[in-house]
Rosetta silent file (secondary structure, phi, psi, omega in degrees, C-alpha in Angstrom):
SEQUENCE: XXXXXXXXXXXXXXXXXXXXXXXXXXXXXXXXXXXXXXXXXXXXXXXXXXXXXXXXXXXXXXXXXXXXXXXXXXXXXXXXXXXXXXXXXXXXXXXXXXXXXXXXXXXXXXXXXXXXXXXXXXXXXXXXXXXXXXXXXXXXXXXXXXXXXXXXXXXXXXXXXXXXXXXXXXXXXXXXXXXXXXXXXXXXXXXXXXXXXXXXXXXXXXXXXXXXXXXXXXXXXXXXXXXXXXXXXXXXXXXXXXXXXXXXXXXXXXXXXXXXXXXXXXX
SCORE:     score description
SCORE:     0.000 S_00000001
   1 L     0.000  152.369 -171.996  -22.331    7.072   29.865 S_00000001
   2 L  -112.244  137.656 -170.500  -18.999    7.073   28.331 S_00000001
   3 L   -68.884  154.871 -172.030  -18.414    8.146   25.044 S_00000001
   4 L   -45.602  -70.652  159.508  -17.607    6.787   22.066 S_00000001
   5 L   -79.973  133.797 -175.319  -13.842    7.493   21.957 S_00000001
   6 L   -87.306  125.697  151.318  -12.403    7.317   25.595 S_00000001
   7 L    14.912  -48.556 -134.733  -10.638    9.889   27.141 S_00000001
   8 L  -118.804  -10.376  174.079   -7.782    7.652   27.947 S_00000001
   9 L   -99.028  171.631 -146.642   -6.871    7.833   23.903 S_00000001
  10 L   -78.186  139.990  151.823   -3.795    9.336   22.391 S_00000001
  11 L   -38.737  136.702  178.998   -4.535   13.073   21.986 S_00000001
  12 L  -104.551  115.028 -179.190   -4.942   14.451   18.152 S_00000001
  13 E  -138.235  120.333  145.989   -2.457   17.704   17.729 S_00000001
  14 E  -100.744  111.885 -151.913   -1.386   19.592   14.708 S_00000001
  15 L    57.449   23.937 -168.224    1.219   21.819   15.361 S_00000001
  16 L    79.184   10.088 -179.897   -0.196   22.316   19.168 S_00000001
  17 E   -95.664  109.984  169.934   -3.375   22.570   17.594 S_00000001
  18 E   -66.810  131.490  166.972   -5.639   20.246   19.687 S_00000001
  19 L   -98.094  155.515 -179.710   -8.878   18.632   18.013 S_00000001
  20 L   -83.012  142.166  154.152  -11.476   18.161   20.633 S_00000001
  21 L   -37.525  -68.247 -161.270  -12.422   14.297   21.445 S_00000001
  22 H   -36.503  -43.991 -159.167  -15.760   15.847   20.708 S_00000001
  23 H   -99.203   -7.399  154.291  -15.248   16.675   16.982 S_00000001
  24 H   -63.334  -55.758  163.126  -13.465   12.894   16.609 S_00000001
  25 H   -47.743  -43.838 -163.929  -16.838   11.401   17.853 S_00000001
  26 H   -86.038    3.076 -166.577  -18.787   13.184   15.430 S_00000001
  27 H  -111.413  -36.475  142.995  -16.364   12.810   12.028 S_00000001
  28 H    -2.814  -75.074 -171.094  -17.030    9.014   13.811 S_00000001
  29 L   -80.836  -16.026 -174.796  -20.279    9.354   13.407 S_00000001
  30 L   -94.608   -3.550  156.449  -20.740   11.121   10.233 S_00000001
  31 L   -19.367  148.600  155.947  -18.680    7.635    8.716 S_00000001
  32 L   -62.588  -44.634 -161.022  -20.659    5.392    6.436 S_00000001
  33 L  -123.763   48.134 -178.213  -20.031    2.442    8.673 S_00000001
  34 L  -100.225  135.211  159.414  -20.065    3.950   12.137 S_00000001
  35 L    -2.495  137.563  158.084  -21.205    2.187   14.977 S_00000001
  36 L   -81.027  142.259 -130.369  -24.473    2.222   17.117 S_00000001
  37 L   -67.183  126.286 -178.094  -25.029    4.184   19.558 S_00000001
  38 L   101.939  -21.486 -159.301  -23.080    3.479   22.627 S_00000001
  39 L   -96.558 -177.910 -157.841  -21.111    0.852   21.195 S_00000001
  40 L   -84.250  153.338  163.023  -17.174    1.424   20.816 S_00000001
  41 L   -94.772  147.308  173.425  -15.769    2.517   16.956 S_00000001
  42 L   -68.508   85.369 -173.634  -13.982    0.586   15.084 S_00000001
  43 L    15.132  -44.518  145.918  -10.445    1.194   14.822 S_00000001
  44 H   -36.968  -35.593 -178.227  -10.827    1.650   11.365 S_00000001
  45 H   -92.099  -35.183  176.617  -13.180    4.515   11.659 S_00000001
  46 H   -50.001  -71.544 -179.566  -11.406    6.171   14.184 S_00000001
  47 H   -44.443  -32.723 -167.059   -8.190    6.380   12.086 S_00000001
  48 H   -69.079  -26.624 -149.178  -10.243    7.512    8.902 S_00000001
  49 H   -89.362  -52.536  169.993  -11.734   10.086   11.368 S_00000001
  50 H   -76.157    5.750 -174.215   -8.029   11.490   12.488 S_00000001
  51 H   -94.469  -42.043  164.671   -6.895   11.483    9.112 S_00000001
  52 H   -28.904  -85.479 -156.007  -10.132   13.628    8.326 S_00000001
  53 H   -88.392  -11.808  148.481   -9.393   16.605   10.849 S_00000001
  54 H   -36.647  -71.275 -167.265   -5.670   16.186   10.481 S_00000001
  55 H   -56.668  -43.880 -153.509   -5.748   16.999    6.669 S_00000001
  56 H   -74.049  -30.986 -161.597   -8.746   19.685    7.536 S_00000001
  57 H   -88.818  -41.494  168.816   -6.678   21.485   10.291 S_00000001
  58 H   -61.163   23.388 -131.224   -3.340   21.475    8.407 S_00000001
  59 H  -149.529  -76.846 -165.612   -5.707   22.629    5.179 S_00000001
  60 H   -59.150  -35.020 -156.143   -6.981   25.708    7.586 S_00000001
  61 H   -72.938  -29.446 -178.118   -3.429   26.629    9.034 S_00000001
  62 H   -81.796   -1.257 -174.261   -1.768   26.923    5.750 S_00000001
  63 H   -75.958  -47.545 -160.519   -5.079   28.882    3.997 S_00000001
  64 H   -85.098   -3.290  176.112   -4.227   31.445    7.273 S_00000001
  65 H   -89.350  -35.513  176.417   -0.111   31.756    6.277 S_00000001
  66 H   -73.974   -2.429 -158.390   -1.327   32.491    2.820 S_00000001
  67 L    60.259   56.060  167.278   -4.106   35.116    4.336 S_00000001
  68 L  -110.016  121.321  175.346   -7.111   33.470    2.362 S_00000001
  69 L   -89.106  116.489 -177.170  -10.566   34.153    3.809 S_00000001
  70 L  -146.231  134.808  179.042  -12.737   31.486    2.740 S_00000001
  71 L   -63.577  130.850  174.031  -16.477   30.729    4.014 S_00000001
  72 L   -63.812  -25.804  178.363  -16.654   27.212    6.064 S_00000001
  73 L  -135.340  150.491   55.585  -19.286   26.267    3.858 S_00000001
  74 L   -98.024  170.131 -170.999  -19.858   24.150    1.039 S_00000001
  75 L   -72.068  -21.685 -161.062  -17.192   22.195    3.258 S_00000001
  76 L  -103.133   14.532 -162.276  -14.570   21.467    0.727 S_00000001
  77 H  -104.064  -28.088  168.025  -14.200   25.274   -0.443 S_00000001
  78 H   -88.937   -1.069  154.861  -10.993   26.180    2.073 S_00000001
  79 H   -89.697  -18.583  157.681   -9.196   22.982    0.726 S_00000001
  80 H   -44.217  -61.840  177.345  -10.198   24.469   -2.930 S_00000001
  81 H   -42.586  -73.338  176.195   -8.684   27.813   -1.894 S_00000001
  82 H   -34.586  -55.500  177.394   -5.854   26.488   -1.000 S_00000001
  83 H   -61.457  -59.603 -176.034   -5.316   24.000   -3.610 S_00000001
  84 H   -62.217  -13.789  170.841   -5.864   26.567   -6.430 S_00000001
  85 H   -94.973  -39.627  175.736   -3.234   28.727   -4.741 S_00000001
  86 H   -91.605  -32.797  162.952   -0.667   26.444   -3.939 S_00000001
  87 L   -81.755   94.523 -177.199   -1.161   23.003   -6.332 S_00000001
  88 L   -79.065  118.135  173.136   -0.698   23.958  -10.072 S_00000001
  89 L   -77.495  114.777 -175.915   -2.567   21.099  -12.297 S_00000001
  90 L   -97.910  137.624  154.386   -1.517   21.229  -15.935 S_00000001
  91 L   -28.726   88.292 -178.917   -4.108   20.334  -18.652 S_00000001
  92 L   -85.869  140.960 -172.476   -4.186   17.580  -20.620 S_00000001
  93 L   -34.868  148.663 -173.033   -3.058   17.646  -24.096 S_00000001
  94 H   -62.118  -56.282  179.825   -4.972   16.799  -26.894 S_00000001
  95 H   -36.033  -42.089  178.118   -1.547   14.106  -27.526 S_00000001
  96 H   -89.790  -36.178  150.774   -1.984   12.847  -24.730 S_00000001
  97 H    -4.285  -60.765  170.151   -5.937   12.283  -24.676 S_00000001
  98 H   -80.983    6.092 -172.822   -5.579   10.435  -28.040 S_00000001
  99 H   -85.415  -42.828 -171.601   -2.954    8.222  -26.900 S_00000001
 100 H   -61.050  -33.393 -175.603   -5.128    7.233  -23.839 S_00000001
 101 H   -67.325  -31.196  171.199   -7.896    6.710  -26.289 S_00000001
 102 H   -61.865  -20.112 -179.640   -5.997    4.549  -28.829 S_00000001
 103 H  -115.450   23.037  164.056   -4.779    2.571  -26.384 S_00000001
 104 L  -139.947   43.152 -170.785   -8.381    2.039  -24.607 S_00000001
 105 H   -57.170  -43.972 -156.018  -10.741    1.434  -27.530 S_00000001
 106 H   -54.217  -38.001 -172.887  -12.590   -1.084  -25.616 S_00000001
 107 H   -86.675   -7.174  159.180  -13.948    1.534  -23.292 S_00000001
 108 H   -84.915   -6.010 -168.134  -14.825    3.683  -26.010 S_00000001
 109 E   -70.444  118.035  165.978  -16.779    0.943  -28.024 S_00000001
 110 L   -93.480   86.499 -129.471  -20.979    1.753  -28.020 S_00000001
 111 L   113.860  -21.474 -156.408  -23.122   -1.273  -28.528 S_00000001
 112 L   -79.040  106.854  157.541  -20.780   -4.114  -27.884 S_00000001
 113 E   -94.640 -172.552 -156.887  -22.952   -6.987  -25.920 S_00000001
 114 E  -173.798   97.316 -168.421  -22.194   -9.983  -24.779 S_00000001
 115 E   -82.296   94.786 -155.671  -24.574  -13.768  -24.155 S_00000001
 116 E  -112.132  108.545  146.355  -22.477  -14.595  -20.953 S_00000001
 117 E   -74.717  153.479  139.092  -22.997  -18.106  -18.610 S_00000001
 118 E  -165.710  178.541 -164.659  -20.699  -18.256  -15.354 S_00000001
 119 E  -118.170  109.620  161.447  -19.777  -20.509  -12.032 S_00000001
 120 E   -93.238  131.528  176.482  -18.916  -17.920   -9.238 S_00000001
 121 E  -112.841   85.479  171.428  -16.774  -19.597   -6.435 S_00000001
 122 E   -84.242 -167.398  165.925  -17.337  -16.754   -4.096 S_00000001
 123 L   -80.486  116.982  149.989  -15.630  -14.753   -1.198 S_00000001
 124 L  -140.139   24.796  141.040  -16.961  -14.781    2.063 S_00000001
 125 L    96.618  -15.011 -171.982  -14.250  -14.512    4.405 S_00000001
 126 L   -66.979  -46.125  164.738  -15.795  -18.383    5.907 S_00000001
 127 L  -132.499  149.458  166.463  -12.806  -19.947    3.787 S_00000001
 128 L    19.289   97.541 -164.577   -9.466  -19.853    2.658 S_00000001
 129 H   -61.499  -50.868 -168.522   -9.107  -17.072   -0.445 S_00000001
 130 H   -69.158   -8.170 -178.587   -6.573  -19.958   -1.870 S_00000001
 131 H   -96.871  -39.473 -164.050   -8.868  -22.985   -1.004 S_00000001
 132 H   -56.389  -80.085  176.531  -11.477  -20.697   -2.853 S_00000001
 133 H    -9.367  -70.842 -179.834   -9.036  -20.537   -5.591 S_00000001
 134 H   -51.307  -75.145  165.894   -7.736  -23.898   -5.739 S_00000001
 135 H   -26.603  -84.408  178.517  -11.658  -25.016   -6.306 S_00000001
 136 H   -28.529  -63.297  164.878  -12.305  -22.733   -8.923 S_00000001
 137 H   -51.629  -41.589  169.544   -9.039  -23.849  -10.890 S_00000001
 138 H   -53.693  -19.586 -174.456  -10.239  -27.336  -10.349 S_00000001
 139 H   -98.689  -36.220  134.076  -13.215  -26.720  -12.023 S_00000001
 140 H   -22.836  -76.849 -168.082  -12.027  -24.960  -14.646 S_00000001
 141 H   -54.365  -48.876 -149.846   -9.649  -27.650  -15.808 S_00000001
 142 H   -81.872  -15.136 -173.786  -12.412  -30.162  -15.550 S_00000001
 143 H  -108.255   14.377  137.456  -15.126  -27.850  -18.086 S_00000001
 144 H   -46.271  -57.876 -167.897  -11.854  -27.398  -20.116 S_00000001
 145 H   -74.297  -43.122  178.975  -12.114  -31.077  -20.404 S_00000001
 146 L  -138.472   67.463 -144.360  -15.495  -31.341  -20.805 S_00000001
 147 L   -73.676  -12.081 -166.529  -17.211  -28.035  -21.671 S_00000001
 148 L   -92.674  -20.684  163.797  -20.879  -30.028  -22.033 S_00000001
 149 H   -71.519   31.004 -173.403  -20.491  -30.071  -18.092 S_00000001
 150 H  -114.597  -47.530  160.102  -20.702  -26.428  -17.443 S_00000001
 151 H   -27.774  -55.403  172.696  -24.810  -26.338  -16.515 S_00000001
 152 H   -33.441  -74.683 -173.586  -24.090  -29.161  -14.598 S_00000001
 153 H   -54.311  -25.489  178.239  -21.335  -27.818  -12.665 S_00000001
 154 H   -75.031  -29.929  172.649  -22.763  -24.254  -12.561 S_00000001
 155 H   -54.517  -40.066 -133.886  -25.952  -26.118  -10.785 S_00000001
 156 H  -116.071  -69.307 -158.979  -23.919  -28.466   -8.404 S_00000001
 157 H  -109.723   16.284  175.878  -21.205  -25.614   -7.340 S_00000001
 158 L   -89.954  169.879 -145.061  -21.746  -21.656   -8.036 S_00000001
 159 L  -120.411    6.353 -175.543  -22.378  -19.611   -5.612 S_00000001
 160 L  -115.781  128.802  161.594  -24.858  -16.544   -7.819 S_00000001
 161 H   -27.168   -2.940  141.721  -28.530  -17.427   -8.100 S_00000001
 162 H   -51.537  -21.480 -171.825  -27.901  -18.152  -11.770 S_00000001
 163 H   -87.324   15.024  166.128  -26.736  -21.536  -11.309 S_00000001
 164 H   -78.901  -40.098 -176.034  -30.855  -22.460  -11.233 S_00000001
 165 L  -119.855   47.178 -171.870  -30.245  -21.818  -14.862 S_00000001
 166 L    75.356   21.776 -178.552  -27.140  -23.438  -15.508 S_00000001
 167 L    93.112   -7.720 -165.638  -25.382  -20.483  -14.861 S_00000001
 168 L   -95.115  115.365 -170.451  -26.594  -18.196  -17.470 S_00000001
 169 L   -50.792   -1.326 -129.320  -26.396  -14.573  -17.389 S_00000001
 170 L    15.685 -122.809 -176.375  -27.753  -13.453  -20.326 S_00000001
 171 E  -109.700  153.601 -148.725  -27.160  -11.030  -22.162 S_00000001
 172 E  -136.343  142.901 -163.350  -24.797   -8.221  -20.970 S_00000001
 173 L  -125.499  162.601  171.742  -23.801   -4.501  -21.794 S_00000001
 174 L   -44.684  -39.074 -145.046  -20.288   -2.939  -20.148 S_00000001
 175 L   -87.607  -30.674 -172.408  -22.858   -0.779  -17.861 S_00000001
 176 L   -88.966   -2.865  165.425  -24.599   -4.159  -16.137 S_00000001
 177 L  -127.891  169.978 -174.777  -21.325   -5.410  -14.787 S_00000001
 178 L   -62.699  156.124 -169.783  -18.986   -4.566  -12.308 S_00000001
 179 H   -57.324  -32.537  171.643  -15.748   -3.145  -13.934 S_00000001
 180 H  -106.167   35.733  146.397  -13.221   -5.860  -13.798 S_00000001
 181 H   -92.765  -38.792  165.027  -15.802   -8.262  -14.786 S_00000001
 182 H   -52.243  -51.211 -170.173  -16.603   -6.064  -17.968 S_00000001
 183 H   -33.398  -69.792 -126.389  -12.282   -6.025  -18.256 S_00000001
 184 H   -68.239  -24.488 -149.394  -12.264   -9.807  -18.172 S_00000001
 185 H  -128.911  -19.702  163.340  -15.447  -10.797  -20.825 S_00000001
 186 L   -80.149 -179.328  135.330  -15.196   -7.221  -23.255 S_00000001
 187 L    69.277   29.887 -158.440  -13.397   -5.801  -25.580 S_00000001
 188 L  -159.469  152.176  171.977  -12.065   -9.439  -27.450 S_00000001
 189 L  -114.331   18.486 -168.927  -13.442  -11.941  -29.557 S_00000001
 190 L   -41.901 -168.132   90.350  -12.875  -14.933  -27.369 S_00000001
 191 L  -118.963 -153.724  172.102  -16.084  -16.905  -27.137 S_00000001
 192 E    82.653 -167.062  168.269  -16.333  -20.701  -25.743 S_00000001
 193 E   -68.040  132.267  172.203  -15.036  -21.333  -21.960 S_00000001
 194 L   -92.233  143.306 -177.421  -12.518  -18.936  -21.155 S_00000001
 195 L   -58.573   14.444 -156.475   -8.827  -20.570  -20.340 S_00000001
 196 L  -160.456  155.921  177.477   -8.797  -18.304  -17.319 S_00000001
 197 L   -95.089  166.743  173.429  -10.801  -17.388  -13.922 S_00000001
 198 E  -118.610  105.797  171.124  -11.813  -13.834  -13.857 S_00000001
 199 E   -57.867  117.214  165.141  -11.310  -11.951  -10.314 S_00000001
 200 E  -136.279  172.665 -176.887  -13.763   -9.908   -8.983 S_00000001
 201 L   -39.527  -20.143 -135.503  -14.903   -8.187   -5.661 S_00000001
 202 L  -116.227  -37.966  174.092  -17.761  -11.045   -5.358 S_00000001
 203 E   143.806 -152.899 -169.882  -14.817  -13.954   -5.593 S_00000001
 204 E   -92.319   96.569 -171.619  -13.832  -16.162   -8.935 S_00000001
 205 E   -95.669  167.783  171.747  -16.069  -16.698  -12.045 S_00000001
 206 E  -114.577  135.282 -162.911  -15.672  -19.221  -14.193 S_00000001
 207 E  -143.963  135.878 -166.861  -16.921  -17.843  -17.504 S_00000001
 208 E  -141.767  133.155 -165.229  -18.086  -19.107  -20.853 S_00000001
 209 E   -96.585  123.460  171.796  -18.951  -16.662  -23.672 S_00000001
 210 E   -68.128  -49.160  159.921  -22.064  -17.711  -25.791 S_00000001
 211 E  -163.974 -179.347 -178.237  -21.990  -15.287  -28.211 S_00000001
 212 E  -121.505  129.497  154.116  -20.656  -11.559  -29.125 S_00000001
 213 E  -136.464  116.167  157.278  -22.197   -8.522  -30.974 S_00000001
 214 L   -40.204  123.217  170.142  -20.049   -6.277  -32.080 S_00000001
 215 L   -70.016 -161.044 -170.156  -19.979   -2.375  -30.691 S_00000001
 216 L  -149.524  108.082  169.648  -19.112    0.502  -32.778 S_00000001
 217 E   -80.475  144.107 -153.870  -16.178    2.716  -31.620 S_00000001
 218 L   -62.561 -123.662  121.471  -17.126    6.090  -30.760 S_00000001
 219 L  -109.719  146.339  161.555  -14.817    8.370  -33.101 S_00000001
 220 H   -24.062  -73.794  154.523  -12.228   10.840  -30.633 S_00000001
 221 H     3.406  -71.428 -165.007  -13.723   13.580  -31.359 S_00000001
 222 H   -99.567   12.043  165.293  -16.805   13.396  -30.179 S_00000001
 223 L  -120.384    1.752 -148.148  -15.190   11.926  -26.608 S_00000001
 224 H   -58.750  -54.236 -132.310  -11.612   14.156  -26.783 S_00000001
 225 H   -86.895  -10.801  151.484  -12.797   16.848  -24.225 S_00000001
 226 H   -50.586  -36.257 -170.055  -14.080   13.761  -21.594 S_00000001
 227 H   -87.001  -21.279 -169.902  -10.897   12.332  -21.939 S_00000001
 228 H   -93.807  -49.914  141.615   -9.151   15.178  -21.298 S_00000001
 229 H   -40.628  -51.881  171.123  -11.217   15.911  -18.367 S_00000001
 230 H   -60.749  -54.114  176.638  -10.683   12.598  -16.546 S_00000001
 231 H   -15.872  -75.389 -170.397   -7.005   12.871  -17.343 S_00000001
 232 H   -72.540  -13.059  158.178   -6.313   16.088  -15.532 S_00000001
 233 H   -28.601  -68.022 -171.803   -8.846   14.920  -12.776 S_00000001
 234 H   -71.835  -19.928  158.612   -6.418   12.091  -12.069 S_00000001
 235 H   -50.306  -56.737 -170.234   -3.416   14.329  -12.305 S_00000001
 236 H   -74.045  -18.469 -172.385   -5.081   16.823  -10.082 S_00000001
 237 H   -90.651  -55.742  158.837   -6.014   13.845   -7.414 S_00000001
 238 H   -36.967  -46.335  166.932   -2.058   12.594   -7.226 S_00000001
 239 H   -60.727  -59.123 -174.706   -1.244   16.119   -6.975 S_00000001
 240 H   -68.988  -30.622 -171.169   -3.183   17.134   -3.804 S_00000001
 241 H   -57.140  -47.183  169.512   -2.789   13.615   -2.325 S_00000001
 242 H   -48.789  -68.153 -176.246    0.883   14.618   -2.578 S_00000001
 243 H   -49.096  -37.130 -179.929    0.725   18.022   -1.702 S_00000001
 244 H  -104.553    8.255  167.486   -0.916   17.591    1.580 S_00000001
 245 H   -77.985  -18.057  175.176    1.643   14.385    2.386 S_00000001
 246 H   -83.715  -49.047  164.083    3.916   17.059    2.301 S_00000001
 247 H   -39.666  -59.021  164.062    2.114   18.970    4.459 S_00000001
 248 H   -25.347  -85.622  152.981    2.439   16.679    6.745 S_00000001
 249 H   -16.356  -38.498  176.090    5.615   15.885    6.359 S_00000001
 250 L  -115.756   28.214  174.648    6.577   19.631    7.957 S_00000001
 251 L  -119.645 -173.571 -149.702    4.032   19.467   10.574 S_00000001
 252 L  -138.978   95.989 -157.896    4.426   18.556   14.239 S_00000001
 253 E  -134.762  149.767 -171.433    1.869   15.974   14.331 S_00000001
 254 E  -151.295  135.121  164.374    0.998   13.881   17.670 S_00000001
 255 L    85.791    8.205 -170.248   -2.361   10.786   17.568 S_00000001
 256 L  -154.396  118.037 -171.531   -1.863   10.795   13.673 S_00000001
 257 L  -141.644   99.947  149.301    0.720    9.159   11.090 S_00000001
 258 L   -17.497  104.983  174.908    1.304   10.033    7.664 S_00000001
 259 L   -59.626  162.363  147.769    2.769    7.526    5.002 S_00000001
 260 L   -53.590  166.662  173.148    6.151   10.312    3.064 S_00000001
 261 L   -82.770  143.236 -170.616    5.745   11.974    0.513 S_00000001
 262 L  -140.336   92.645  142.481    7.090    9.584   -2.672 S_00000001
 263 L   109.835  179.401 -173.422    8.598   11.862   -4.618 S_00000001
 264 L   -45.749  144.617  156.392    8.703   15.995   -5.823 S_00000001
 265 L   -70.719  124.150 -170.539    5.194   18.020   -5.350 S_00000001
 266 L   -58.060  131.267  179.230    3.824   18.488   -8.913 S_00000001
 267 L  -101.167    0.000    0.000    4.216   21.891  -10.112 S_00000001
């Protein structure tokens, strides 16, 4: 029977370091969305799959130029090593913490609901994203025009099992929708039809706010040392993504291709 990746595909080398076909089937296989058995992977998985033991074998060769002995498992503990020797991540500042919080109350706000209707014009790849679009905007203008037509219209054209009840969502906390649906309908005091479509993974709502109750923002304080945690998280995530693009960059790489490095490695 012939295996999932064939023979006949370009070799994976780092530095003259071969990975085995063998260990490309199974970083295949340990994907979320890999194939069934026997049938070919998807291009897509394949690539995620050399990018996988690319990063992991340039990860061990420079752990053995620094001499660091580190245990294969938990799996993640000789890119750790590594990282903690070679990437430095600076803290972040209380200054900067409160700036992100002052200038992101909305996500600090506890309580704040929201009595939501909407008309989804979704995505399904069957048509046009811009004939999706174009619809949606059409529809819009016309409940602009005549906002006592939005049950109707959510009945006649949305595409979320809500439009059995005119569309209406009830009522809604930050936590029950997806995040740039929360952006689009928090954190404001619009109510009515909103002037605007809202994007989201699911496709285009049309969205008309019923009513508001006011949250309560948390005080700093009692969120500083969260914020200050995600902060250097995201710092620390930019940093390695860098840091091993670099790697890269000075390796002798063959079945695998690297975007540069864009810009200095964080110090």
């Amino acid at each position: 029977m012939q295996t999932l990746l064939a023979d006949a595909r370009v070799p994976l080398r780092v530095n003259g370091v071969e990975i085995l076909t063998s260990a490309i089937e199974a970083a295949v296989a340990d994907l979320a969305d890999a194939p069934a058995a026997g049938a070919a992977p998807t291009s897509d998985a394949e690539t995620t799959a050399r990018y996988a033991l690319a990063i992991q074998e340039l990860l061990r060769q420079r752990a053995v130029e620094l001499g660091l002995t580190v245990d294969a498992d938990p799996p993640d503990a000789m890119a750790d090593a590594v990282f903690a020797k070679d990437v430095a991540t600076p803290v972040a500042t209380v200054e900067e913490s409160r700036r992100y919080y002052d200038q992101h109350h909305e996500r600090f706000t506890s309580g704040e609901l929201v009595h939501a209707s909407h008309i989804l014009f979704g995505v399904t790849g069957r048509a046009p994203l811009a004939l999706v679009r174009a619809k949606a905007e059409e529809t819009l203008n016309a409940i602009l025009q005549a906002p006592d037509q939005f049950e109707a219209m959510a009945a006649e054209r949305s595409n979320c099992p809500s439009a059995r009840v005119g569309g209406s969502l009830g009522q809604l906390d930050r936590s029950s929708c997806v995040p740039e649906f929360a952006q689009g309908i928090f954190g404001s005091e619009e109510t009515g039809v909103l002037p605007r479509l809202i994007k989201t993974r699911f496709g285009f709502h049309l969205v008309r706010i019923d009513h508001r109750v006011p949250g309560t923002l948390i005080p700093f304080e009692a969120v500083r040392d969260d914020i200050a945690t995600m902060l250097t998280a995201q710092v620390r995530l930019r940093a390695t993504r860098q840091y091993v693009l670099l790697l890269a960059a000075q390796a002798d790489l063959e079945g695998v291709t690297f975007a540069s490095a864009d810009g200095p490695l964080v110090q």
